[in-house]
Biotite code that builds the C-alpha atoms (Angstrom):
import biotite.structure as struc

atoms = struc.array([
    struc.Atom([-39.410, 44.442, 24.851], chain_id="A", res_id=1, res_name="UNK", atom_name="CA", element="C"),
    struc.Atom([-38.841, 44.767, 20.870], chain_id="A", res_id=2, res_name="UNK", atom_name="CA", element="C"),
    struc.Atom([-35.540, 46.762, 21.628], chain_id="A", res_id=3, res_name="UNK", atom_name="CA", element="C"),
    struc.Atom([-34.395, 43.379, 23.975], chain_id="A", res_id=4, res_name="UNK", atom_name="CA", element="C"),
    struc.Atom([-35.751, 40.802, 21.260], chain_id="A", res_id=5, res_name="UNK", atom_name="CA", element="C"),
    struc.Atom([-33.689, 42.986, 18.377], chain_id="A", res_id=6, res_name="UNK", atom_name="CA", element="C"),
    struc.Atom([-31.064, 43.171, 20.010], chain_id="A", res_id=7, res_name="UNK", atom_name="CA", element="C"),
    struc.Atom([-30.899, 39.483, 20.847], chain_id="A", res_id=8, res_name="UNK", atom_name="CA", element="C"),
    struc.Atom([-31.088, 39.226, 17.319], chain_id="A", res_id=9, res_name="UNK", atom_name="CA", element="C"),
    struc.Atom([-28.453, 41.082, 16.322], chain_id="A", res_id=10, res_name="UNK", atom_name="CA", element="C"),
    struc.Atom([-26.743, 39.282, 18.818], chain_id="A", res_id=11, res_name="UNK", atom_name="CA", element="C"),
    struc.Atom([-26.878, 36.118, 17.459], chain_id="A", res_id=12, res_name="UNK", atom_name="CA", element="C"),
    struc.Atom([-26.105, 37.541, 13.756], chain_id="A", res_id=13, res_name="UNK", atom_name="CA", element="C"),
    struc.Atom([-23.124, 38.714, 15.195], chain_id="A", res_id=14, res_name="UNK", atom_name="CA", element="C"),
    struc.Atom([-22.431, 35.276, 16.457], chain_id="A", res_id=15, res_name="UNK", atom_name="CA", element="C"),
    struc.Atom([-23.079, 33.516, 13.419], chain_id="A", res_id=16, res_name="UNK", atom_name="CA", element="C"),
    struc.Atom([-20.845, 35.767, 11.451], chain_id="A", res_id=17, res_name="UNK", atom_name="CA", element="C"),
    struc.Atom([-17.789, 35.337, 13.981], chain_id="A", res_id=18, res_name="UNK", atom_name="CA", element="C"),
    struc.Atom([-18.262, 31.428, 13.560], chain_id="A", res_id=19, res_name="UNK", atom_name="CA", element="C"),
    struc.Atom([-18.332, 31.687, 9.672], chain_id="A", res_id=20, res_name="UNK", atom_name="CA", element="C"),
    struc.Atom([-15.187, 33.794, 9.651], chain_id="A", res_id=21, res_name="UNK", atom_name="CA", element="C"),
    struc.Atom([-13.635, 31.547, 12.110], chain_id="A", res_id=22, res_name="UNK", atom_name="CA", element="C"),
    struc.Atom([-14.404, 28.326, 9.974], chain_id="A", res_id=23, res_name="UNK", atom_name="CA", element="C"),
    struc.Atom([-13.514, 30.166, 6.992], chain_id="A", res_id=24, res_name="UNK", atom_name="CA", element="C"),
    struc.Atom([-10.239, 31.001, 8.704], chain_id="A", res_id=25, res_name="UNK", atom_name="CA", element="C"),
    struc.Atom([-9.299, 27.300, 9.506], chain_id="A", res_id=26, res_name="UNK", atom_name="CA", element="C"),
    struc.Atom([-10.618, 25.540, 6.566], chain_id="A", res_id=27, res_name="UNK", atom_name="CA", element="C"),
    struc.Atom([-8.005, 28.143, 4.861], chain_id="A", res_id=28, res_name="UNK", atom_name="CA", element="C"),
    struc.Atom([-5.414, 26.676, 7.319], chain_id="A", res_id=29, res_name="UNK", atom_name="CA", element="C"),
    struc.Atom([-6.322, 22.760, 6.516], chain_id="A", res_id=30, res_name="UNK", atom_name="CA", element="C"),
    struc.Atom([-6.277, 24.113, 2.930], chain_id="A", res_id=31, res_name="UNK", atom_name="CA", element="C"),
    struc.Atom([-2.839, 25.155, 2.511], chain_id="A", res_id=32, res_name="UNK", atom_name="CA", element="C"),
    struc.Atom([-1.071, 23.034, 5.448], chain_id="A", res_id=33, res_name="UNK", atom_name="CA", element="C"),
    struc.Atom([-2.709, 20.046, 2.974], chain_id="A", res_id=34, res_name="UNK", atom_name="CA", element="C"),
    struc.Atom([-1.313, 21.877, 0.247], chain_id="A", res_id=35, res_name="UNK", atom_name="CA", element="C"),
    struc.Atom([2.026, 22.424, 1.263], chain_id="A", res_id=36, res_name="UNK", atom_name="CA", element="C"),
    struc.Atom([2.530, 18.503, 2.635], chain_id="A", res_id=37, res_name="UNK", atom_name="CA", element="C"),
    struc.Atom([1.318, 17.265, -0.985], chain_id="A", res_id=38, res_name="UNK", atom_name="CA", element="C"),
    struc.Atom([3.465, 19.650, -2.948], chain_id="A", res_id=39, res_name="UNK", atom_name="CA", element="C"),
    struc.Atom([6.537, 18.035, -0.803], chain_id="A", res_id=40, res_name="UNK", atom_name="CA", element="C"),
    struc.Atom([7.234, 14.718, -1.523], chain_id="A", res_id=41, res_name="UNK", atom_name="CA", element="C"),
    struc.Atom([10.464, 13.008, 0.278], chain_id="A", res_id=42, res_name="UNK", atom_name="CA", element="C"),
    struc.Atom([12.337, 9.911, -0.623], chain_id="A", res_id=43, res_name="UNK", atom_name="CA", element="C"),
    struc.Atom([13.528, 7.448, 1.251], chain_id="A", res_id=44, res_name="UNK", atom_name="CA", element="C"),
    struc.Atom([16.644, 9.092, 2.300], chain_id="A", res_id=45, res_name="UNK", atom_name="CA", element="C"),
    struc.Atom([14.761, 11.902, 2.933], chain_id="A", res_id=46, res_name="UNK", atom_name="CA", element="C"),
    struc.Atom([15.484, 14.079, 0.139], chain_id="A", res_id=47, res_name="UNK", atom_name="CA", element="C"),
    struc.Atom([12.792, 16.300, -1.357], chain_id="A", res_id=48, res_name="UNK", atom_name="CA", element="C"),
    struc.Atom([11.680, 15.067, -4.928], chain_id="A", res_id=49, res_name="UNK", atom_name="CA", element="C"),
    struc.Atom([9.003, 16.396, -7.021], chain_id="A", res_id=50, res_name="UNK", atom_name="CA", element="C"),
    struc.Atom([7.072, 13.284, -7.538], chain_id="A", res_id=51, res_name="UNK", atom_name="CA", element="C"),
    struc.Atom([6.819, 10.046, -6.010], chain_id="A", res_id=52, res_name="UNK", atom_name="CA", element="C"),
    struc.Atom([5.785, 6.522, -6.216], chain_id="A", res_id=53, res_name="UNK", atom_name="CA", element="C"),
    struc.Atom([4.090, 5.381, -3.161], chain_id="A", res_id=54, res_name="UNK", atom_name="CA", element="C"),
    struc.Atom([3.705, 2.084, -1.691], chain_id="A", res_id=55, res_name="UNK", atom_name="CA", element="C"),
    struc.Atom([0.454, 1.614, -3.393], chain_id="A", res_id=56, res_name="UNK", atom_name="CA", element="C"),
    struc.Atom([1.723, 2.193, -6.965], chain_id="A", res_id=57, res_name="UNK", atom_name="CA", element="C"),
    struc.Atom([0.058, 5.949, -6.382], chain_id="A", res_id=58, res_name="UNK", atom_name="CA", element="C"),
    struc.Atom([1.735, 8.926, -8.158], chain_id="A", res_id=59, res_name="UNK", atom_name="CA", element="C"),
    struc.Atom([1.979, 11.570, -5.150], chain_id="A", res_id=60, res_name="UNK", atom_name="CA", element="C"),
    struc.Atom([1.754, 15.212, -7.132], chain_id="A", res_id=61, res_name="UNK", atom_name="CA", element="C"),
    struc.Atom([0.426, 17.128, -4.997], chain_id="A", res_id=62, res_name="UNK", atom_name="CA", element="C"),
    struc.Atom([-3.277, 18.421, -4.376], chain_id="A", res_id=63, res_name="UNK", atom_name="CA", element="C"),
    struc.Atom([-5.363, 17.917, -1.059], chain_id="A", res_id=64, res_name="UNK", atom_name="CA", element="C"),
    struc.Atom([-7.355, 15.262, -3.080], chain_id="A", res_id=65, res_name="UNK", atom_name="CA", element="C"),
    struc.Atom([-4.432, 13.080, -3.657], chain_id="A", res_id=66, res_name="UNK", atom_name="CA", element="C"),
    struc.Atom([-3.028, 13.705, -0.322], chain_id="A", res_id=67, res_name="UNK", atom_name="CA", element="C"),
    struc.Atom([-6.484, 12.221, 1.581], chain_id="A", res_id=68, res_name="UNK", atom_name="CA", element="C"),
    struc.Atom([-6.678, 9.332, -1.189], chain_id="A", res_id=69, res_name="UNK", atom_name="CA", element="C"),
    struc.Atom([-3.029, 8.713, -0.365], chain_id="A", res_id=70, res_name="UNK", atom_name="CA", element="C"),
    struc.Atom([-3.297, 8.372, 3.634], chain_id="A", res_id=71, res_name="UNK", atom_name="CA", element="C"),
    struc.Atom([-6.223, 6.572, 3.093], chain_id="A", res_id=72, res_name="UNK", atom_name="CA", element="C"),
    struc.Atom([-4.680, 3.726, 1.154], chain_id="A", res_id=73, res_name="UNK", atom_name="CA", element="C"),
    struc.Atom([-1.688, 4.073, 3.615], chain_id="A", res_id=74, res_name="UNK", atom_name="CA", element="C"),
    struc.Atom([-4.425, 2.929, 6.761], chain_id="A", res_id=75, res_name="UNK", atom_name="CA", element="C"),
    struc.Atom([-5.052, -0.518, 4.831], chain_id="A", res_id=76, res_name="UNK", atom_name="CA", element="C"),
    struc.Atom([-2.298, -1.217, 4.294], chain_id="A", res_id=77, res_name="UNK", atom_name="CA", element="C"),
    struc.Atom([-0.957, -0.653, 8.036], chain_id="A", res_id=78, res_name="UNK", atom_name="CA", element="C"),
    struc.Atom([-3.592, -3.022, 9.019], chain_id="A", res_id=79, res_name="UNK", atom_name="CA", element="C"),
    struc.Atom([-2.471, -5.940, 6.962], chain_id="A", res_id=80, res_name="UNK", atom_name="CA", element="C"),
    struc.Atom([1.402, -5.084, 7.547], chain_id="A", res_id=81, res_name="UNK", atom_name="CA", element="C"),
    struc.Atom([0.312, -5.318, 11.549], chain_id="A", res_id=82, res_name="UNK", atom_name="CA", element="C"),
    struc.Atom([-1.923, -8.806, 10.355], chain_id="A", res_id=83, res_name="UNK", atom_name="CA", element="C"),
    struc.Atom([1.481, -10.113, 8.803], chain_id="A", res_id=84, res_name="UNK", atom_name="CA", element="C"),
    struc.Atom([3.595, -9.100, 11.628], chain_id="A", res_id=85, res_name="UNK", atom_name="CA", element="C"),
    struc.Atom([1.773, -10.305, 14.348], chain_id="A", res_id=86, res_name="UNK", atom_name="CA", element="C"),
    struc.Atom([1.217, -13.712, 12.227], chain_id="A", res_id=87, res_name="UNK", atom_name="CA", element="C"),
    struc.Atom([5.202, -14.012, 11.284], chain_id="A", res_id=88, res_name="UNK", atom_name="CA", element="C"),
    struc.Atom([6.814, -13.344, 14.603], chain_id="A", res_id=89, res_name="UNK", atom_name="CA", element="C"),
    struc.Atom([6.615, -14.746, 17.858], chain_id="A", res_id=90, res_name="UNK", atom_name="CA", element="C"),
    struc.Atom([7.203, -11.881, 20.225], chain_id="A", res_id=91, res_name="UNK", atom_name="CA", element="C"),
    struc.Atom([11.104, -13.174, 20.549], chain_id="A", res_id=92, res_name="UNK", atom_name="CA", element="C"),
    struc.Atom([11.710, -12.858, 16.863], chain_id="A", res_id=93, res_name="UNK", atom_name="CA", element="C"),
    struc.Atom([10.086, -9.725, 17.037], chain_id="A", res_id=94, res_name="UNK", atom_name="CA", element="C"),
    struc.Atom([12.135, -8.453, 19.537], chain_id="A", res_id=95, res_name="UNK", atom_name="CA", element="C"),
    struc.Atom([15.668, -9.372, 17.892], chain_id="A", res_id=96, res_name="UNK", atom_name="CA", element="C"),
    struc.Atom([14.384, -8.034, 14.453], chain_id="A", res_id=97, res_name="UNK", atom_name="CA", element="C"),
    struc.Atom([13.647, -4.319, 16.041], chain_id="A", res_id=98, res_name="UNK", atom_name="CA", element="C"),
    struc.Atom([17.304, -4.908, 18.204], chain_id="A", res_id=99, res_name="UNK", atom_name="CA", element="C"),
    struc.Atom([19.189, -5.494, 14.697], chain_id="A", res_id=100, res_name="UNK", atom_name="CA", element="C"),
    struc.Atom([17.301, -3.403, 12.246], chain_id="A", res_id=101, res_name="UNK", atom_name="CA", element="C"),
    struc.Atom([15.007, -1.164, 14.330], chain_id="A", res_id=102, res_name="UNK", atom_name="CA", element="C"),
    struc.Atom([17.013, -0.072, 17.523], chain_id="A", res_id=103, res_name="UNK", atom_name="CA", element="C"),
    struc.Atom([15.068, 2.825, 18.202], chain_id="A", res_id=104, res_name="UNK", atom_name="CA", element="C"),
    struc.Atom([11.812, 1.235, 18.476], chain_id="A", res_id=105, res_name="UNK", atom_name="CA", element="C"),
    struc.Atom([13.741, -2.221, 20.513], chain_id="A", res_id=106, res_name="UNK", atom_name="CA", element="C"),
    struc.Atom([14.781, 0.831, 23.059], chain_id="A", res_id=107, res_name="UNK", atom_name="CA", element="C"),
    struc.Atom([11.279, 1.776, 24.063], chain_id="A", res_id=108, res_name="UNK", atom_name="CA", element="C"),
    struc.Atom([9.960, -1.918, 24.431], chain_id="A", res_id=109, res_name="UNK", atom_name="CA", element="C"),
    struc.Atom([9.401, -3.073, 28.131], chain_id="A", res_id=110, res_name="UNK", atom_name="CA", element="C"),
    struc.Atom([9.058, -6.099, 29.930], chain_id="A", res_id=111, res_name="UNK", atom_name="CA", element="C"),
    struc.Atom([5.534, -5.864, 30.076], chain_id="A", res_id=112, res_name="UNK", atom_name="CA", element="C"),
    struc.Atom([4.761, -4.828, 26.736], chain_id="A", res_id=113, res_name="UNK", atom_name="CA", element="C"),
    struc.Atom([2.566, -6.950, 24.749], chain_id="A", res_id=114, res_name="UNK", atom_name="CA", element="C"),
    struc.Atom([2.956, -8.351, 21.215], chain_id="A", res_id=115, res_name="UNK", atom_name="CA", element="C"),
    struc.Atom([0.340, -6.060, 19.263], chain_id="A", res_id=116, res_name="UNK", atom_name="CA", element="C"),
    struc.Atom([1.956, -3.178, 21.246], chain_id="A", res_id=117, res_name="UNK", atom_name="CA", element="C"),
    struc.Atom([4.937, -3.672, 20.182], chain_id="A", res_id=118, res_name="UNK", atom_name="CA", element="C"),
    struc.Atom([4.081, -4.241, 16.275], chain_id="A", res_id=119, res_name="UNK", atom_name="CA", element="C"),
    struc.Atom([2.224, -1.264, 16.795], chain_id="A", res_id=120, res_name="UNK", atom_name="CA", element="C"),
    struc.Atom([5.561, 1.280, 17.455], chain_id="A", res_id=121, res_name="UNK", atom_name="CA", element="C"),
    struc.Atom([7.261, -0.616, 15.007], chain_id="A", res_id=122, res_name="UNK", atom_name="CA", element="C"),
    struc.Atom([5.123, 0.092, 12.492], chain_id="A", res_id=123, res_name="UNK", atom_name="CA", element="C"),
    struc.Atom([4.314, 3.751, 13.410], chain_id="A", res_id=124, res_name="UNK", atom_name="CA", element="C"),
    struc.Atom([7.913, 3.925, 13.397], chain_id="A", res_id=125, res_name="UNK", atom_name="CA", element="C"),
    struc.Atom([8.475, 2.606, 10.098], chain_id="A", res_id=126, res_name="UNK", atom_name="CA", element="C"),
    struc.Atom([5.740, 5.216, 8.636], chain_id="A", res_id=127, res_name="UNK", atom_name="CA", element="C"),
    struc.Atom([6.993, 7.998, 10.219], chain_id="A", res_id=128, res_name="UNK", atom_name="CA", element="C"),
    struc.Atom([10.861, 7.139, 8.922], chain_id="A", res_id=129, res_name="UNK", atom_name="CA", element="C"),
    struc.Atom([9.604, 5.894, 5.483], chain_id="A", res_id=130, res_name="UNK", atom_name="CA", element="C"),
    struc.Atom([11.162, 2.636, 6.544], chain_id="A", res_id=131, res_name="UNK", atom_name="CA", element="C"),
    struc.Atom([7.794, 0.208, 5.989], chain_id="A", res_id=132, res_name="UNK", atom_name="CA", element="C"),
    struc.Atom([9.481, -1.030, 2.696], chain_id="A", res_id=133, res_name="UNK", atom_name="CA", element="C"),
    struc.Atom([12.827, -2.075, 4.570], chain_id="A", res_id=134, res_name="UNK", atom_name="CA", element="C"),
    struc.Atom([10.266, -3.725, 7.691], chain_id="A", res_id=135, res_name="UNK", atom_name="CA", element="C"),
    struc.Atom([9.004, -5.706, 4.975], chain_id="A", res_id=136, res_name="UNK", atom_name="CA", element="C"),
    struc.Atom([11.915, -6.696, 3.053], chain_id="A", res_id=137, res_name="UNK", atom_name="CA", element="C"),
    struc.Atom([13.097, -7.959, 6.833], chain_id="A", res_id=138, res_name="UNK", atom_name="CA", element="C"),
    struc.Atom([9.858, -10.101, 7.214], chain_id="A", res_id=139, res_name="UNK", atom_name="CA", element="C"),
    struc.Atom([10.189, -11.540, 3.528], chain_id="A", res_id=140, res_name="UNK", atom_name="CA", element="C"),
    struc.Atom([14.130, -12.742, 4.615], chain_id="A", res_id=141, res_name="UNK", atom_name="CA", element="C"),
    struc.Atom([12.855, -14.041, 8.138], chain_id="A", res_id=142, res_name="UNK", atom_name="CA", element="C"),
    struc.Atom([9.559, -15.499, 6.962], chain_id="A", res_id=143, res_name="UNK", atom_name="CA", element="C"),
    struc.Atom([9.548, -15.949, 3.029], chain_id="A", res_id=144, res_name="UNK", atom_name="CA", element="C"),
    struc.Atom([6.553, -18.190, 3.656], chain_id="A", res_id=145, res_name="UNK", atom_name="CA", element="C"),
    struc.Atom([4.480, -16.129, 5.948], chain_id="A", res_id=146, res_name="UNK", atom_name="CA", element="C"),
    struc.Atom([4.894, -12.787, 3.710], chain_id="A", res_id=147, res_name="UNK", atom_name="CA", element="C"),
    struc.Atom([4.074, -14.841, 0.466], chain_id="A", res_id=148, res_name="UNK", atom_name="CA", element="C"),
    struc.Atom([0.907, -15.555, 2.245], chain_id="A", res_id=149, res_name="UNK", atom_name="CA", element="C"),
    struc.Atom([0.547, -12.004, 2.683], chain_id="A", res_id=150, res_name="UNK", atom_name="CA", element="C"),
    struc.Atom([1.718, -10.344, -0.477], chain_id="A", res_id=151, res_name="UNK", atom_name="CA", element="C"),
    struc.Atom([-1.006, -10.330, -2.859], chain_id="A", res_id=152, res_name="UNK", atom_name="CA", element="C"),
    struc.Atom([-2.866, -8.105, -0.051], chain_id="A", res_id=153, res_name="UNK", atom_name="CA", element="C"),
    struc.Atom([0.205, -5.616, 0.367], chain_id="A", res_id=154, res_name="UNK", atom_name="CA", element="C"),
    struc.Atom([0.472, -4.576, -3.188], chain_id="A", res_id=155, res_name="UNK", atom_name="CA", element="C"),
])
């Protein structure tokens, strides 16, 4: 019975050391994929520069720190760009914005689609593209009023 419980034991050392390699393995991973996306910084044309200005008034130098604080910031502000969006446009307006500036995003709309889902891809859209700065340069022409209300918060 001691042979069993020992090697039970030995067992579940053997486990615990396979899981502590493995999470040493992938926090290694998260480490450098973090890394790498910090250390590349792309303008708005989508040409690599060293370091960047972000929305936020954020210098993006690279470093998984900066890279969380960075995305964090970047959630916020999504929230109140969706607040002003959804406050600025009726879904009409909405829709002939994204067909003259935002075709891409007018393409996958449907019939049925509601108004938060469709600020939604817009917006996704415009992070994904680094185009959020040109979305809101649209809403501050179409609604000067409406994003005045909003700018303090966007800053």
């Amino acid at each position: 019975m001691a042979c069993k419980v020992k090697g039970e034991g030995m067992k579940a050392e053997g486990d615990k050391e396979a899981r502590r390699q493995k999470d040493k393995v992938e926090r290694s991973k998260e480490q450098e994929t973090a890394s790498r996306l910090a250390a590349t910084v792309f303008d708005m044309r989508g040409q690599t520069v060293s370091t960047q200005v972000n929305v936020a008034g954020d210098y993006v130098v690279g470093g998984a720190a900066t890279l969380a604080a960075s995305s964090t910031d970047a959630v916020g502000r999504s929230a109140v760009v969706r607040e002003l969006m959804l406050a600025a446009f009726d879904d009409g307006e909405l829709a002939t914005l994204c067909f003259d500036h935002f075709r891409s995003v007018y393409e996958l709309f449907s019939s049925g689609m509601s108004k938060p889902d469709k600020v939604q891809r817009l917006i996704e859209h415009c992070e994904r593209h680094n185009q959020l700065e040109a979305l809101l340069r649209q809403v501050e022409k179409r609604n000067p009023a409406k994003y005045d209300e909003f700018a303090a918060r966007l800053a």
